[in-house]
C-alpha positions as CSV (number, residue, x, y, z in Angstrom):
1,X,-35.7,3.1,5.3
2,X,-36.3,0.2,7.7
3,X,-38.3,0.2,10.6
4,X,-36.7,-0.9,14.1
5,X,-38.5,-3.3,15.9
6,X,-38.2,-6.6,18.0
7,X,-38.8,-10.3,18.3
8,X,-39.9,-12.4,21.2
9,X,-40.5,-15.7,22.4
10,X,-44.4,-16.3,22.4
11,X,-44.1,-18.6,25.5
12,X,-41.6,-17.1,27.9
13,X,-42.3,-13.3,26.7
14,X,-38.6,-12.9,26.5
15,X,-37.0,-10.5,24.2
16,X,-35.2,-12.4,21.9
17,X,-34.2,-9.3,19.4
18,X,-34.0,-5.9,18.8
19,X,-33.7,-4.1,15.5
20,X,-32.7,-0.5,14.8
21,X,-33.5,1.8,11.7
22,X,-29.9,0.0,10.4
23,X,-27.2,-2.7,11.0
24,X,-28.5,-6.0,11.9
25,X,-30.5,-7.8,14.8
26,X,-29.3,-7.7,18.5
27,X,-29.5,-10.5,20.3
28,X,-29.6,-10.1,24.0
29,X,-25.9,-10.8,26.3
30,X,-25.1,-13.5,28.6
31,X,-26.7,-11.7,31.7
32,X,-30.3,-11.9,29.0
33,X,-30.0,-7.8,28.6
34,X,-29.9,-5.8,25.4
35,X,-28.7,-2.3,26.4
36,X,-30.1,0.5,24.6
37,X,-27.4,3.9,24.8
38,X,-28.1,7.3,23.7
39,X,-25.3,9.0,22.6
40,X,-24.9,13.1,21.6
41,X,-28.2,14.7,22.9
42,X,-30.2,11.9,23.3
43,X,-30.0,9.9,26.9
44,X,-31.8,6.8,27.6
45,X,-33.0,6.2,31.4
46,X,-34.1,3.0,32.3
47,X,-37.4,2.7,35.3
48,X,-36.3,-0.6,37.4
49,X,-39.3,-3.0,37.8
50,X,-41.6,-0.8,35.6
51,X,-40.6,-1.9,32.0
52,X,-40.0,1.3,30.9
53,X,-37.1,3.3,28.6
54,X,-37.7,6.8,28.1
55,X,-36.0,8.3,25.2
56,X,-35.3,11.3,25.8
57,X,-33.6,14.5,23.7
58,X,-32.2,18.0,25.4
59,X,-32.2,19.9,21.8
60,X,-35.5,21.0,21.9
61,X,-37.4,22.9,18.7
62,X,-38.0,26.7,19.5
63,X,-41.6,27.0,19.8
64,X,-43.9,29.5,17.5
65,X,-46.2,31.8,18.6
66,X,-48.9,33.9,16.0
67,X,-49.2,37.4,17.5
68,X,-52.6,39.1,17.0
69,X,-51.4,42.1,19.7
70,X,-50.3,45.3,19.2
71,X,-47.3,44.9,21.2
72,X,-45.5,42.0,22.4
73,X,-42.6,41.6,24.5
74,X,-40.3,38.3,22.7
75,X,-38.5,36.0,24.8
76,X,-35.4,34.0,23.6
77,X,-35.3,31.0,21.9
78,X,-38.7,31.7,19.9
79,X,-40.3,32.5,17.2
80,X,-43.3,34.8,16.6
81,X,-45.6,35.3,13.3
82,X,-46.7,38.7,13.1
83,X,-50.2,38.3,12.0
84,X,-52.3,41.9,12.2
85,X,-53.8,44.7,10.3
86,X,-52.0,47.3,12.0
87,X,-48.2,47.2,13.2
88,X,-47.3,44.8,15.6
89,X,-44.5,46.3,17.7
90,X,-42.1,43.2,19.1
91,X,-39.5,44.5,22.3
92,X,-36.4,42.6,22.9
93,X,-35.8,40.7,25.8
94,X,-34.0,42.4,28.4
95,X,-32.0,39.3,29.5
96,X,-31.0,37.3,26.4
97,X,-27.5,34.3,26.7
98,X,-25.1,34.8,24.0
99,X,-26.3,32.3,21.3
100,X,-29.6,32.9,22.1
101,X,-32.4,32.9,19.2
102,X,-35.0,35.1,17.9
103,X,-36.7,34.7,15.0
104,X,-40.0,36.8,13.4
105,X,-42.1,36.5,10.6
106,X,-44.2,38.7,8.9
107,X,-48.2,37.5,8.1
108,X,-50.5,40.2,8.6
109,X,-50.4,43.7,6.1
110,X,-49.5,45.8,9.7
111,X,-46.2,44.9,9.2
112,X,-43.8,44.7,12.3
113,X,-40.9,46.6,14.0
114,X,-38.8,45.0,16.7
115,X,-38.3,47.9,19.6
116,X,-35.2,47.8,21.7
117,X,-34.6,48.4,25.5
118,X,-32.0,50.8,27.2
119,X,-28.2,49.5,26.0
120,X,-29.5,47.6,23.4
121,X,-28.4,47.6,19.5
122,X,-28.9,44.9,16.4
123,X,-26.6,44.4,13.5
124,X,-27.3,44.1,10.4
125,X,-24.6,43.9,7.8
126,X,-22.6,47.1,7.9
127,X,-25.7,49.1,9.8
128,X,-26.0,49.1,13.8
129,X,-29.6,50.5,15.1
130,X,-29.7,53.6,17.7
131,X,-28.5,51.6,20.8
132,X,-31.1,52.2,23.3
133,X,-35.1,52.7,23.1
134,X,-35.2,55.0,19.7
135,X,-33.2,52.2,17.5
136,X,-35.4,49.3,15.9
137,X,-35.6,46.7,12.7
138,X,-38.8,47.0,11.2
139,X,-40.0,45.5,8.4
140,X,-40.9,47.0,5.2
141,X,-43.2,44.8,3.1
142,X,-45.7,42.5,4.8
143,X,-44.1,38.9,4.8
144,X,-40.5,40.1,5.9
145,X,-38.7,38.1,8.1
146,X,-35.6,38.0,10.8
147,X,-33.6,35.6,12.5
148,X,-31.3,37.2,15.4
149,X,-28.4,36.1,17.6
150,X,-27.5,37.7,20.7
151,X,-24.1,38.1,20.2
152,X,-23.1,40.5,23.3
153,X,-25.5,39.4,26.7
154,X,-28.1,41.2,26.8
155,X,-27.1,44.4,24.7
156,X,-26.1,43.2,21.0
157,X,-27.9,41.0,18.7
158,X,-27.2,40.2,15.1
159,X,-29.3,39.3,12.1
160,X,-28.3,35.7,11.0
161,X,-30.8,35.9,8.2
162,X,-33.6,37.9,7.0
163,X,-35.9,37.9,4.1
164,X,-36.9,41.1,2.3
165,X,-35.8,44.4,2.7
166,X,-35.5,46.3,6.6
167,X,-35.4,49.6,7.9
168,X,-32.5,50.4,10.5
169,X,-33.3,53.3,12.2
């Protein structure tokens, strides 16, 4: 892979190129500008009079958090690594956007069971939990994992993957 980068004119500081990762060298226009676009989920904003581009990207990486806790209560769009002795007991969210993301990851020998609120259910393959507070997913062996989607706002989620074997209850 190439590396981007730029040429200038040692005596007037001007920009005389820009490179990318590929393609060839830009040259700047008649006006003396090289205009940098994003494009998809990246937008470029120019500062006037400062010098400055910032880059920047609206898909953002769901953050992790390592729970230590007996109990936690999960928000959307994360992920959490159960790490305890003893079992970790992870509550949905009670607001959760269809499309949004949960993931969980088993580290610690306590083991973990995701606890629902009232109205709530998950899915996973031809087995619904209790909807409500007495339904859960809970883990079996220690390093088990779950992705979920919220398929229904606020009320349904489904497992998009898992790893090792779960207990629908």
């Amino acid at each position: 892979m190439s590396q981007a980068g730029f040429s200038s004119n040692s005596l007037s500081g001007a920009v005389l190129t820009l490179t990318g990762n590929s393609g060839g060298a830009v040259s700047p226009g008649l006006d003396g500008d090289i205009d940098i676009v994003g494009a998809g989920y990246i937008t470029v904003t120019g500062t006037p009079g400062s010098n400055l581009l910032t880059i920047t990207s609206s898909v953002s990486l769901m953050p992790w958090t390592e729970i230590t806790d007996s109990t936690v209560a999960m928000d959307i769009n994360n992920g959490y690594v159960m790490n305890k002795s003893t079992l970790i007991t992870a509550t949905l969210p009670v607001t959760a956007a269809v499309g949004s993301v949960i993931s969980v990851v088993g580290e610690g020998a306590g083991k973990w069971t995701i606890a629902q609120n009232a109205g709530q259910n998950i899915r996973f393959g031809d087995q619904t939990t209790t909807t409500g507070v007495g339904g859960s997913l809970a883990a079996i062996l220690q390093h088990d994992c779950v992705d979920l989607i919220c398929t229904v706002a606020d009320t349904s989620f489904v497992v998009r993957s898992s790893v090792g074997n779960l207990t629908v209850t």
